[in-house]
Backbone as CSV, one residue per row, in Angstrom:
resi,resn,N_x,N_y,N_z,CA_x,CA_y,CA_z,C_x,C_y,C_z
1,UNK,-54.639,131.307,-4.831,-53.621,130.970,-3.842,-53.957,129.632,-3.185
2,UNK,-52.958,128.549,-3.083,-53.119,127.305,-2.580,-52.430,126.918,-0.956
3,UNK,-53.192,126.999,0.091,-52.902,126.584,1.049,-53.467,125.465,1.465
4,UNK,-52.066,124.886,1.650,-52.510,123.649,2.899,-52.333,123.733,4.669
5,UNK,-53.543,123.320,4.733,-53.598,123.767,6.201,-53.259,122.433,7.669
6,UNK,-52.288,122.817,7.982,-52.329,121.673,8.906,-52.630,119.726,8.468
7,UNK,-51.987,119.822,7.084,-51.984,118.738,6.045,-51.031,117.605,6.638
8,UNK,-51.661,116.301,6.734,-50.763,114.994,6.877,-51.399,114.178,6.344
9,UNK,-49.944,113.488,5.418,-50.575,112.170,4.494,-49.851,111.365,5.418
10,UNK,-50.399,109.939,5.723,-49.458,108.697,6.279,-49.885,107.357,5.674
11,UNK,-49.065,106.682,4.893,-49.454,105.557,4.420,-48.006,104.685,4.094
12,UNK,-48.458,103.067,4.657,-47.417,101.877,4.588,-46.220,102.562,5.425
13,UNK,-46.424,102.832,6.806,-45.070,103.757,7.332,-44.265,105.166,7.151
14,UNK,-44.661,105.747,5.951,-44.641,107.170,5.314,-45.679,108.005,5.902
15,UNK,-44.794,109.043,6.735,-45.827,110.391,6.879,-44.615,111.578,6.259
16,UNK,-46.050,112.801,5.723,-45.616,113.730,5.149,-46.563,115.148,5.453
17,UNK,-45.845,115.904,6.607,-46.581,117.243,7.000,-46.588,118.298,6.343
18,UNK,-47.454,118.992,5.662,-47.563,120.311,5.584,-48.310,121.428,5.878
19,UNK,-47.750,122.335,5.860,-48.421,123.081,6.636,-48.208,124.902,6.174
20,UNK,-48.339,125.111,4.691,-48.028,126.017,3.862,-48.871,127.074,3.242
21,UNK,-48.423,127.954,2.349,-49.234,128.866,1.559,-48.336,128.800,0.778
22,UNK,-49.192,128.775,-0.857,-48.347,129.172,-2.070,-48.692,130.248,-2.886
23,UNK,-48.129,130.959,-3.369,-47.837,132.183,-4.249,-48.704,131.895,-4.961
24,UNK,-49.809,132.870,-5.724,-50.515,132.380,-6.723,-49.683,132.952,-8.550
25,UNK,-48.375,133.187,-8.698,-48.095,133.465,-9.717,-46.385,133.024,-9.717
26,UNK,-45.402,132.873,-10.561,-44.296,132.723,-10.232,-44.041,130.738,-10.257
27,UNK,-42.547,130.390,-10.554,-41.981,128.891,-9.951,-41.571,128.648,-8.687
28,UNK,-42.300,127.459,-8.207,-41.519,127.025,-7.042,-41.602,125.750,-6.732
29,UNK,-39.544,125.711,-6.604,-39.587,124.527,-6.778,-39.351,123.733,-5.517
30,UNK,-39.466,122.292,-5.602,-39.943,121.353,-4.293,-38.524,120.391,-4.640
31,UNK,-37.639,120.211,-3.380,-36.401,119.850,-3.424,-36.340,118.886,-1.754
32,UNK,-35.669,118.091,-1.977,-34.882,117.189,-1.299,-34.765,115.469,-1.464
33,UNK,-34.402,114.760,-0.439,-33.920,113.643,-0.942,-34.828,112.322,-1.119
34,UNK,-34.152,111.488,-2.100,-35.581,110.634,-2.623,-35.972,109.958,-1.754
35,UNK,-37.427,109.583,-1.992,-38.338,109.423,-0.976,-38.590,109.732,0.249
36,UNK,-38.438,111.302,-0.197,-38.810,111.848,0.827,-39.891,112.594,1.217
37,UNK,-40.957,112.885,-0.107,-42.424,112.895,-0.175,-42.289,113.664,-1.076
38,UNK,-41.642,114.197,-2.065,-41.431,115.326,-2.665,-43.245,115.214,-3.857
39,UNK,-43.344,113.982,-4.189,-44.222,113.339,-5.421,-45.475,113.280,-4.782
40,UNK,-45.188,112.494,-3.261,-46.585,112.800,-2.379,-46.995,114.043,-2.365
41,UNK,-46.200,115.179,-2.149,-46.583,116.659,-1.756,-47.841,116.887,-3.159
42,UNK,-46.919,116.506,-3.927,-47.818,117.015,-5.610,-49.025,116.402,-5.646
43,UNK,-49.114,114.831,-5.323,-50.215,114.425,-4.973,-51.163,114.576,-4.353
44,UNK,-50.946,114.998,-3.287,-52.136,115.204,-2.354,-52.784,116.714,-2.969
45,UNK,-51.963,117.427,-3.512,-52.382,118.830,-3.987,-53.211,118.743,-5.247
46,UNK,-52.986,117.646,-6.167,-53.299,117.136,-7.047,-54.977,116.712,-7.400
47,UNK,-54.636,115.412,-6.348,-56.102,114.626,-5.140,-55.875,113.842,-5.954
48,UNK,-54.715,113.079,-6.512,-54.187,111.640,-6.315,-54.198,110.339,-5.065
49,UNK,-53.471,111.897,-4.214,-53.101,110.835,-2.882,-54.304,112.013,-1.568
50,UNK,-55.531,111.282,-0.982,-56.387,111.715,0.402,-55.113,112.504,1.313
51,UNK,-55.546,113.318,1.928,-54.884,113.461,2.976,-55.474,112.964,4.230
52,UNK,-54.454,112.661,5.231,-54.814,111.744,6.497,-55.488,113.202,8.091
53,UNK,-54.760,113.929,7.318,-55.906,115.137,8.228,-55.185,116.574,7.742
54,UNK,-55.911,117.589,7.805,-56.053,118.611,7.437,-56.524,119.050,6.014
55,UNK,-57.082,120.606,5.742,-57.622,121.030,4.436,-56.474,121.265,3.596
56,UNK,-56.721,121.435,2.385,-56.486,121.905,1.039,-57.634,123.128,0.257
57,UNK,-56.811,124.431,0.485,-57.647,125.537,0.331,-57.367,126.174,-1.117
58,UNK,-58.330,126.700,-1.898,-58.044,127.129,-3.101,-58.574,128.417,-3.039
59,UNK,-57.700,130.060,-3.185,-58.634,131.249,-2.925,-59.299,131.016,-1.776
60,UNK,-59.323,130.217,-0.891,-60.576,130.000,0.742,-61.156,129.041,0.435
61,UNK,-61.354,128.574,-0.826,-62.601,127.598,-1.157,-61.745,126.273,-0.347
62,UNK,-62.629,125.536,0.212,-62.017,123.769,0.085,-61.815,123.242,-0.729
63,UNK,-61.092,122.544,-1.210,-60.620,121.785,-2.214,-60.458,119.958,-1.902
64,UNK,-60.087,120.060,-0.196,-59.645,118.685,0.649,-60.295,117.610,-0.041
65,UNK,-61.601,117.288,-0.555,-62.525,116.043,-1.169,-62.879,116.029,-2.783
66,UNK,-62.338,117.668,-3.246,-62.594,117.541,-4.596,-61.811,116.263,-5.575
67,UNK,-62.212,115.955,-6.639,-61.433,115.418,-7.274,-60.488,115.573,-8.443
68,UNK,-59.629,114.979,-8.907,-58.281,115.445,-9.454,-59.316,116.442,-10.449
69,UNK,-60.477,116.207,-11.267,-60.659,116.965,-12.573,-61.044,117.896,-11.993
70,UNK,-61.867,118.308,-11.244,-62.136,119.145,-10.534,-61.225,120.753,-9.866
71,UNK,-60.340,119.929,-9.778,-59.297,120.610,-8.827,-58.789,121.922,-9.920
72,UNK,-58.285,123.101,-9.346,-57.515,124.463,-10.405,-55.972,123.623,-10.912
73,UNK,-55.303,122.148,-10.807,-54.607,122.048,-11.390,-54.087,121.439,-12.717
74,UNK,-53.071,121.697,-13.141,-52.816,120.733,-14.403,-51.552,120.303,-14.319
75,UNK,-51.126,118.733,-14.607,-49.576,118.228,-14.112,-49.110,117.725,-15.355
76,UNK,-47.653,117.587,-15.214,-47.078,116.750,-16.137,-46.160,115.829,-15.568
77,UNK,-46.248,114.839,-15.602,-46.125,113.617,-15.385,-44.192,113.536,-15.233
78,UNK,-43.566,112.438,-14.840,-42.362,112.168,-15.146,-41.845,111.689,-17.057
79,UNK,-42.927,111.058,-16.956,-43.303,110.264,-18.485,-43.778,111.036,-19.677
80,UNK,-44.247,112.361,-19.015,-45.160,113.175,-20.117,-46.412,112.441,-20.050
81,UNK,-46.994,111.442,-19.498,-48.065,110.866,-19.768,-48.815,111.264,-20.881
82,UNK,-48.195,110.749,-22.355,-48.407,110.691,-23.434,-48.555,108.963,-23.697
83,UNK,-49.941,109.128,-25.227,-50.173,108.064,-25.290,-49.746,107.952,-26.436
84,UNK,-48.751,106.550,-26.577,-48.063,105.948,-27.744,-48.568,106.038,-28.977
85,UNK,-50.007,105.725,-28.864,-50.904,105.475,-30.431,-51.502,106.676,-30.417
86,UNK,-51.462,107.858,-30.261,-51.893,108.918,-30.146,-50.625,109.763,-30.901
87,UNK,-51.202,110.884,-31.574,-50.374,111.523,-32.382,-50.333,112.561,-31.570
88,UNK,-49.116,113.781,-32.187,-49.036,115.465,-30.946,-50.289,115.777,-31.049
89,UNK,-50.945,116.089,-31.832,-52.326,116.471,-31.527,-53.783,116.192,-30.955
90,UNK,-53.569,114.593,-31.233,-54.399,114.269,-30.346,-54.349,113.956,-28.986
91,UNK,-52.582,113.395,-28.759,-52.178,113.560,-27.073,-52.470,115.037,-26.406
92,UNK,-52.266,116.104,-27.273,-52.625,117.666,-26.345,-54.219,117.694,-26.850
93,UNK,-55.018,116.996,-27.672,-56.157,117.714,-27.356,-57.262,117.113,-26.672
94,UNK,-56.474,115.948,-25.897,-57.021,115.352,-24.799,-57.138,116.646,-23.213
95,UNK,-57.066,117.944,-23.422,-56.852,118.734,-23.142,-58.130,119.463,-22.693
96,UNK,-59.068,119.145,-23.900,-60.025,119.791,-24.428,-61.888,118.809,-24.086
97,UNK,-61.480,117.696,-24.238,-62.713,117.427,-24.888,-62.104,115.222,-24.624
98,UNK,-63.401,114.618,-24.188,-63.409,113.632,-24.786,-64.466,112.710,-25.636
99,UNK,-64.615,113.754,-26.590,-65.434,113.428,-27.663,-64.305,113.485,-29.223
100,UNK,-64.860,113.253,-29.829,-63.924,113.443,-31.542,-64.015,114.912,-31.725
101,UNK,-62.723,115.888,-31.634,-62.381,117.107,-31.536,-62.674,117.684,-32.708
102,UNK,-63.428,118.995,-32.916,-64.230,119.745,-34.123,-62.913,120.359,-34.277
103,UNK,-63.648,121.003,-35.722,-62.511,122.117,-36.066,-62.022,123.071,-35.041
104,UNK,-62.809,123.557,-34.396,-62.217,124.806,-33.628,-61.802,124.096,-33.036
105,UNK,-61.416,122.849,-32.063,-60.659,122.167,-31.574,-59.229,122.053,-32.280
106,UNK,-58.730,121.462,-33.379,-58.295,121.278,-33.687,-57.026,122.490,-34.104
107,UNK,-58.213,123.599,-34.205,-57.503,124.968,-34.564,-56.490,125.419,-33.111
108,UNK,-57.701,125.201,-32.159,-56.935,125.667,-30.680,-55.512,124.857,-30.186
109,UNK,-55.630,123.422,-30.473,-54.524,122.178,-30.416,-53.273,123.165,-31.566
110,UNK,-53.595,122.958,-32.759,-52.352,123.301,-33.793,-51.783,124.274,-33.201
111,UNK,-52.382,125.820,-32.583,-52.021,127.170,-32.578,-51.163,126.840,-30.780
112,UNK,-51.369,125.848,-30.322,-50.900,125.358,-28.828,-49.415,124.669,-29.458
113,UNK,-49.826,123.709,-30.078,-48.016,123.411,-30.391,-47.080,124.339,-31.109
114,UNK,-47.693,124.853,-31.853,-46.890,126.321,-32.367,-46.511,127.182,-31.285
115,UNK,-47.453,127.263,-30.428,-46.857,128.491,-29.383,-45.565,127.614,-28.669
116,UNK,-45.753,126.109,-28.431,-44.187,125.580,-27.915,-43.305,124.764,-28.886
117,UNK,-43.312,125.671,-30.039,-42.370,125.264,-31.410,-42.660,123.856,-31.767
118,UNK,-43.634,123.295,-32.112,-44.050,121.589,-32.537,-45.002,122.529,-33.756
119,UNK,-45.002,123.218,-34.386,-45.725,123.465,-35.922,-44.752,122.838,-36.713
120,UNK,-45.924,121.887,-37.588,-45.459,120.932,-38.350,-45.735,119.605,-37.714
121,UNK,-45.204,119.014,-36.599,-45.322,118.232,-35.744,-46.510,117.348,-35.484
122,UNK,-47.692,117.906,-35.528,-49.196,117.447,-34.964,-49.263,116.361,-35.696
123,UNK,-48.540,115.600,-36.630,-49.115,114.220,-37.207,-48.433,113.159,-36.784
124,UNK,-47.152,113.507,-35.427,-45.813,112.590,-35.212,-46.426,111.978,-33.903
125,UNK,-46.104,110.851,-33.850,-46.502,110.242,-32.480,-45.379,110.005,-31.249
126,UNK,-45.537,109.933,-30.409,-44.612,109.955,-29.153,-43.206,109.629,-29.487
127,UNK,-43.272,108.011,-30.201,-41.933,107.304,-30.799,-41.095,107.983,-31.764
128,UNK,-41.655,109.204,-32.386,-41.196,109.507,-33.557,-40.655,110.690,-33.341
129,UNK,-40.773,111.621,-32.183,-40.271,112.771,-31.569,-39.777,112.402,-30.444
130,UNK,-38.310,113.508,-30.488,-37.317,113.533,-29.177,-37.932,113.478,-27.741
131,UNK,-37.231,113.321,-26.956,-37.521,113.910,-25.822,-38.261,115.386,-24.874
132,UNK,-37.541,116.093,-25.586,-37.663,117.416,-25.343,-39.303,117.631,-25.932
133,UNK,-38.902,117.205,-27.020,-40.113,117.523,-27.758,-41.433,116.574,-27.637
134,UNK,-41.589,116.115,-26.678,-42.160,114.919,-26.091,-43.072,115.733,-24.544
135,UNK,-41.892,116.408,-24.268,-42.080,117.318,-23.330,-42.994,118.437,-23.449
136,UNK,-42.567,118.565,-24.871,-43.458,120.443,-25.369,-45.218,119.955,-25.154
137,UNK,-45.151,118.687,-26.182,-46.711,117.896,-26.188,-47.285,118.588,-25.072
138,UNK,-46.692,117.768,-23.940,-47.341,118.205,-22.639,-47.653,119.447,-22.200
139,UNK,-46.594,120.285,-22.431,-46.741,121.414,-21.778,-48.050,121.961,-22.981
140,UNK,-47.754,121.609,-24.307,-49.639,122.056,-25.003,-50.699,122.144,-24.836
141,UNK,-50.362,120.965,-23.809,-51.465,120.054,-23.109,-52.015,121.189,-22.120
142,UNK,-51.051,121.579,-21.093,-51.156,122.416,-19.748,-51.627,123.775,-20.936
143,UNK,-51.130,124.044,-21.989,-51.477,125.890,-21.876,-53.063,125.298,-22.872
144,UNK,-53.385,124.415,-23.163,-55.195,124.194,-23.612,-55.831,124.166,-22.444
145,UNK,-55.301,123.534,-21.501,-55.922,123.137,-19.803,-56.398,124.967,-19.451
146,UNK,-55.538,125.533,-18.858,-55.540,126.599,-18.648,-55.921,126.390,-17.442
147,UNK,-55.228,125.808,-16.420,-55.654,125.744,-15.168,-54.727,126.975,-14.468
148,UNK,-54.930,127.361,-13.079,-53.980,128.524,-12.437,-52.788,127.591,-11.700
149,UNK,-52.472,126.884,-11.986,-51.105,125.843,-11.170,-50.843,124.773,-11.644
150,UNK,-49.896,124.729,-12.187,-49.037,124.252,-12.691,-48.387,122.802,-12.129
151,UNK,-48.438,121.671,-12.007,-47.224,120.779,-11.050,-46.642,119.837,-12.182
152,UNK,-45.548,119.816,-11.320,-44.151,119.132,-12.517,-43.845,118.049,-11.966
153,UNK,-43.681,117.395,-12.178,-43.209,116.073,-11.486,-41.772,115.616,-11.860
154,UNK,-40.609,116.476,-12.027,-39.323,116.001,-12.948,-39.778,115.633,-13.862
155,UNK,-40.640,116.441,-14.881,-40.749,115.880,-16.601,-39.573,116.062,-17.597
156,UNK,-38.620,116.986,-16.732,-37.117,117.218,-18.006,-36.285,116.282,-17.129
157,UNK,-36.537,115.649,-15.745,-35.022,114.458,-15.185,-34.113,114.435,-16.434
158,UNK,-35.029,113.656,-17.348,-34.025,112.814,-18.622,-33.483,113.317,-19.685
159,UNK,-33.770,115.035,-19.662,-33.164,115.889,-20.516,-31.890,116.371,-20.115
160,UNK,-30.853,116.688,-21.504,-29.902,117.003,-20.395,-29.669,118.586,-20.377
161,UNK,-28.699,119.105,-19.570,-28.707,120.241,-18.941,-29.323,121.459,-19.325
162,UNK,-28.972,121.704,-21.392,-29.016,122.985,-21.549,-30.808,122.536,-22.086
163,UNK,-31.147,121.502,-22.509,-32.556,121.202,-23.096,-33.521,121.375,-21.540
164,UNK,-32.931,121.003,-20.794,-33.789,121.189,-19.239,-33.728,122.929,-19.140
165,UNK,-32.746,123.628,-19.109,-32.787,124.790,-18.602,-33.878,125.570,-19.770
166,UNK,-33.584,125.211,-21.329,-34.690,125.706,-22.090,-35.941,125.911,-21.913
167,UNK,-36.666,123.942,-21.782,-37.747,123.390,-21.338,-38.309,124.733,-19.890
168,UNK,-37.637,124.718,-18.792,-37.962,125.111,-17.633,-38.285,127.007,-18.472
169,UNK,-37.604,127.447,-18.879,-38.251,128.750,-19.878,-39.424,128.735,-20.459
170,UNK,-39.530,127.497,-21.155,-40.760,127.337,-21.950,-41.629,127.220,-20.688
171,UNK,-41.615,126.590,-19.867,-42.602,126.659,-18.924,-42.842,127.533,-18.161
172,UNK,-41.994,128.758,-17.959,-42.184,129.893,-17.556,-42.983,131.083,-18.559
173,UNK,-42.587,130.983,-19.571,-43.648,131.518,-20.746,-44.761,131.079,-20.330
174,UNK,-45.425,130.170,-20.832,-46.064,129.759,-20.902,-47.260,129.780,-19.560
175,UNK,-46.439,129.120,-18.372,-47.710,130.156,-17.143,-47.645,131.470,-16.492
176,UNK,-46.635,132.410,-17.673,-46.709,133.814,-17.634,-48.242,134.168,-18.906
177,UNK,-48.099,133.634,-19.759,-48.969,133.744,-20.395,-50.588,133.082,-19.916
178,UNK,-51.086,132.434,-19.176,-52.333,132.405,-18.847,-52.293,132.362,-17.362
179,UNK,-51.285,133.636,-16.939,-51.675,133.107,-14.890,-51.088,132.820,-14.139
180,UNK,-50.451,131.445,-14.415,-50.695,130.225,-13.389,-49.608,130.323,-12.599
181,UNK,-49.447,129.564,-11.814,-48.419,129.838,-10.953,-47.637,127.929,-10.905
182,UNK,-46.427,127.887,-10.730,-45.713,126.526,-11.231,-45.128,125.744,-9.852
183,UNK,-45.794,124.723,-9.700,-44.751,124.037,-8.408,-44.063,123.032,-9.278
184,UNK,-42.883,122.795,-9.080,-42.187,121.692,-9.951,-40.810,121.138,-9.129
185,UNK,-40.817,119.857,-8.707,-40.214,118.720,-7.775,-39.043,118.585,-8.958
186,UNK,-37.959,118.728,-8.108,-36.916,118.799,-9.245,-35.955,118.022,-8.270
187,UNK,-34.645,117.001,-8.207,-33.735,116.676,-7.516,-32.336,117.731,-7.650
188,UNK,-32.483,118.369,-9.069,-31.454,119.213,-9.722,-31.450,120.551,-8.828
189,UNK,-30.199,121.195,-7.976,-30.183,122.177,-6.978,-30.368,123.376,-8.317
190,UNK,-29.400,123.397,-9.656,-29.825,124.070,-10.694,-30.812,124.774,-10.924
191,UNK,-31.997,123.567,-11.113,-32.981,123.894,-11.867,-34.045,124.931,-9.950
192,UNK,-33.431,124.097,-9.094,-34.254,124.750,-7.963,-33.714,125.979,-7.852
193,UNK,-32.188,126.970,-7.874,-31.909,128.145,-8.021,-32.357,128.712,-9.198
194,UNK,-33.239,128.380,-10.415,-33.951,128.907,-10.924,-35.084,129.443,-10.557
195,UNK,-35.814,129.049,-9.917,-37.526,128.935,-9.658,-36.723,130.346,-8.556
196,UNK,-38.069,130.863,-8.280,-38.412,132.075,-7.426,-38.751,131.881,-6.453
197,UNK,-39.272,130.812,-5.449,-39.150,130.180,-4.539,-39.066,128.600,-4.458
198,UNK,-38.369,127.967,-3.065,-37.720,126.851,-2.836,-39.164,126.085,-1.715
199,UNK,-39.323,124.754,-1.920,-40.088,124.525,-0.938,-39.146,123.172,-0.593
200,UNK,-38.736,123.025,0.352,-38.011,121.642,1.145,-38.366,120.847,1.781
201,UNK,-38.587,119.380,0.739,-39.128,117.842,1.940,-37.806,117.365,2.382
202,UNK,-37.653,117.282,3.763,-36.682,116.623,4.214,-37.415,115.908,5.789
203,UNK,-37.151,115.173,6.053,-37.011,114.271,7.210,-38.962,114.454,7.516
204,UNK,-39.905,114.193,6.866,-41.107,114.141,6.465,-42.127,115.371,6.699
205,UNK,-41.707,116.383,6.491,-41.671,117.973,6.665,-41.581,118.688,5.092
206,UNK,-42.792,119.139,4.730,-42.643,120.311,3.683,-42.770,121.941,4.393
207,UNK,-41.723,122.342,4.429,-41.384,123.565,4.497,-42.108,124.395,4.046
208,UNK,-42.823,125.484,4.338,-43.279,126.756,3.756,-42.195,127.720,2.264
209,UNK,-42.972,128.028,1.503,-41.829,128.435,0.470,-41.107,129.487,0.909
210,UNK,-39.741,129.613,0.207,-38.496,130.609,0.976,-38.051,131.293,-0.392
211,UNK,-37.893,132.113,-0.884,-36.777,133.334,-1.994,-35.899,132.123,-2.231
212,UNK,-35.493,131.765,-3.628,-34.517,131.155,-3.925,-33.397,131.276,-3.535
213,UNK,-33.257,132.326,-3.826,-31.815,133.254,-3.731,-31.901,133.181,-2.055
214,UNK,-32.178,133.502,-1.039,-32.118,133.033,0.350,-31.935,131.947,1.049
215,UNK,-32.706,130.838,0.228,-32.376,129.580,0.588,-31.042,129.029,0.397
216,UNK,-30.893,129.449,-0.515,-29.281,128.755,-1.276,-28.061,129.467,-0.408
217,UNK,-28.608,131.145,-0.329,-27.382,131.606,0.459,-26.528,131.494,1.568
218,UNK,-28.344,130.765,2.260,-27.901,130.296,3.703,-28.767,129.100,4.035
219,UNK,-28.417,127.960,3.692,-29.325,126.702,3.615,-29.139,126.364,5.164
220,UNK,-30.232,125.387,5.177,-30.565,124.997,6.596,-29.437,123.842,6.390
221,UNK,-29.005,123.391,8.078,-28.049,122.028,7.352,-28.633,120.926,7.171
222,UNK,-29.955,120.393,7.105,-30.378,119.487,6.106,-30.487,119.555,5.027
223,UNK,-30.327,120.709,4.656,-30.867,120.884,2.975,-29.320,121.266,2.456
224,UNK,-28.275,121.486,3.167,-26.915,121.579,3.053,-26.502,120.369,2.886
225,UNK,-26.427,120.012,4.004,-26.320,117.956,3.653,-26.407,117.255,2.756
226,UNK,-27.687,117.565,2.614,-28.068,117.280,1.005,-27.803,117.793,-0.282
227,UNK,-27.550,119.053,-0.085,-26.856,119.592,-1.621,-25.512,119.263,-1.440
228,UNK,-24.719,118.996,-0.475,-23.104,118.457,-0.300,-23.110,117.163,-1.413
229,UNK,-23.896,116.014,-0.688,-23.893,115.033,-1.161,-24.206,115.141,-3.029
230,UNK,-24.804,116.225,-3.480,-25.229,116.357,-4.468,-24.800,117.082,-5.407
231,UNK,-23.592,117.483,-4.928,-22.942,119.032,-5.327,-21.870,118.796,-6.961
């Protein structure tokens, strides 16, 4: 379970409070308007971005000074942060190891893109596969990681509707299958009435998480405001 306790980032005029507990199993997604810390939130949870005061608790443990490798998470990027000259298999089995990956490496990588439909795939490099499937890489990436949390950074934005709603399945498999529990920053109100709980940056405030289905039924009117404009 990931709490932040009495958490503020402030930097170049940007502050961003939180002050939360998260579910240790289940999606939840992080919604409101751009730049409004939604990417900071992930960051600081991450240990991308210091926080300017308060802890970051993991199970009780501190987490506040650890560093990103360190930390119980695993992210995927907006980009997939996939590398061009790198093939599916060796972009996910950067996962594993940064030494030249043995067989049983290699075995664990293949049997990872198969579990998110890329068998066959492991010899194609970034340029040479879709989008979607650009996407799966990553998520190979996260189920070799095997960390307990999950963060998304809008890695399907650029997919469109029904390949996003898929993708967001596959990623529910997938940290049903080792654990983890999923925060994922989405602008799409969609993809946020999916997830099982809602967490809301608005006016430099992350909200404690709320029941999807509650939030939506009866939104606060900032977060109304904002789905108007978005609707």
């Amino acid at each position: 379970m990931l709490t932040l306790e009495n958490t503020r980032v402030e930097m170049e005029g940007f502050a961003l409070a939180a002050d939360l507990t998260l579910a240790p199993r289940g999606i939840t997604a992080v919604i409101g308007p751009s730049g409004a810390g939604k990417s900071t939130l992930l960051n600081l949870i991450a240990g991308f971005t210091p926080p300017t005061r308060g802890r970051l608790l993991w199970d009780g443990a501190e987490i506040t000074a650890a560093p990103p490798a360190e930390r119980p998470v695993a992210m995927i990027f907006q980009d997939n942060n996939l590398f061009p000259h790198l093939s599916a298999a060796d972009n996910a089995a950067l996962a594993l190891t940064h030494r030249r990956p043995n067989a049983n490496d290699r075995a664990r990588v293949a049997a990872a893109l198969a579990r998110v439909g890329l068998a066959g795939l492991e010899g194609r490099k970034p340029g040479q596969i879709s989008g979607g499937q650009q996407s799966r890489v990553a998520l190979a990436r996260v189920l070799l990681q095997r960390k307990p949390l999950i963060l998304l950074d809008e890695p399907f934005a650029a997919l469109g509707p029904a390949l996003r709603a898929d993708m967001l399945g596959a990623v529910r498999e997938v940290a049903a299958e080792i654990g983890a529990g999923v925060l994922m920053v989405t602008h799409d109100a969609r993809d946020a009435e999916r997830a099982d709980q809602v967490i809301t940056v608005i006016d430099g405030r992350a909200t404690p998480p709320r029941p999807a289905a509650e939030l939506f039924a009866d939104p606060p009117p900032e977060l109304a405001a904002y789905l108007g404009d978005h609707g």
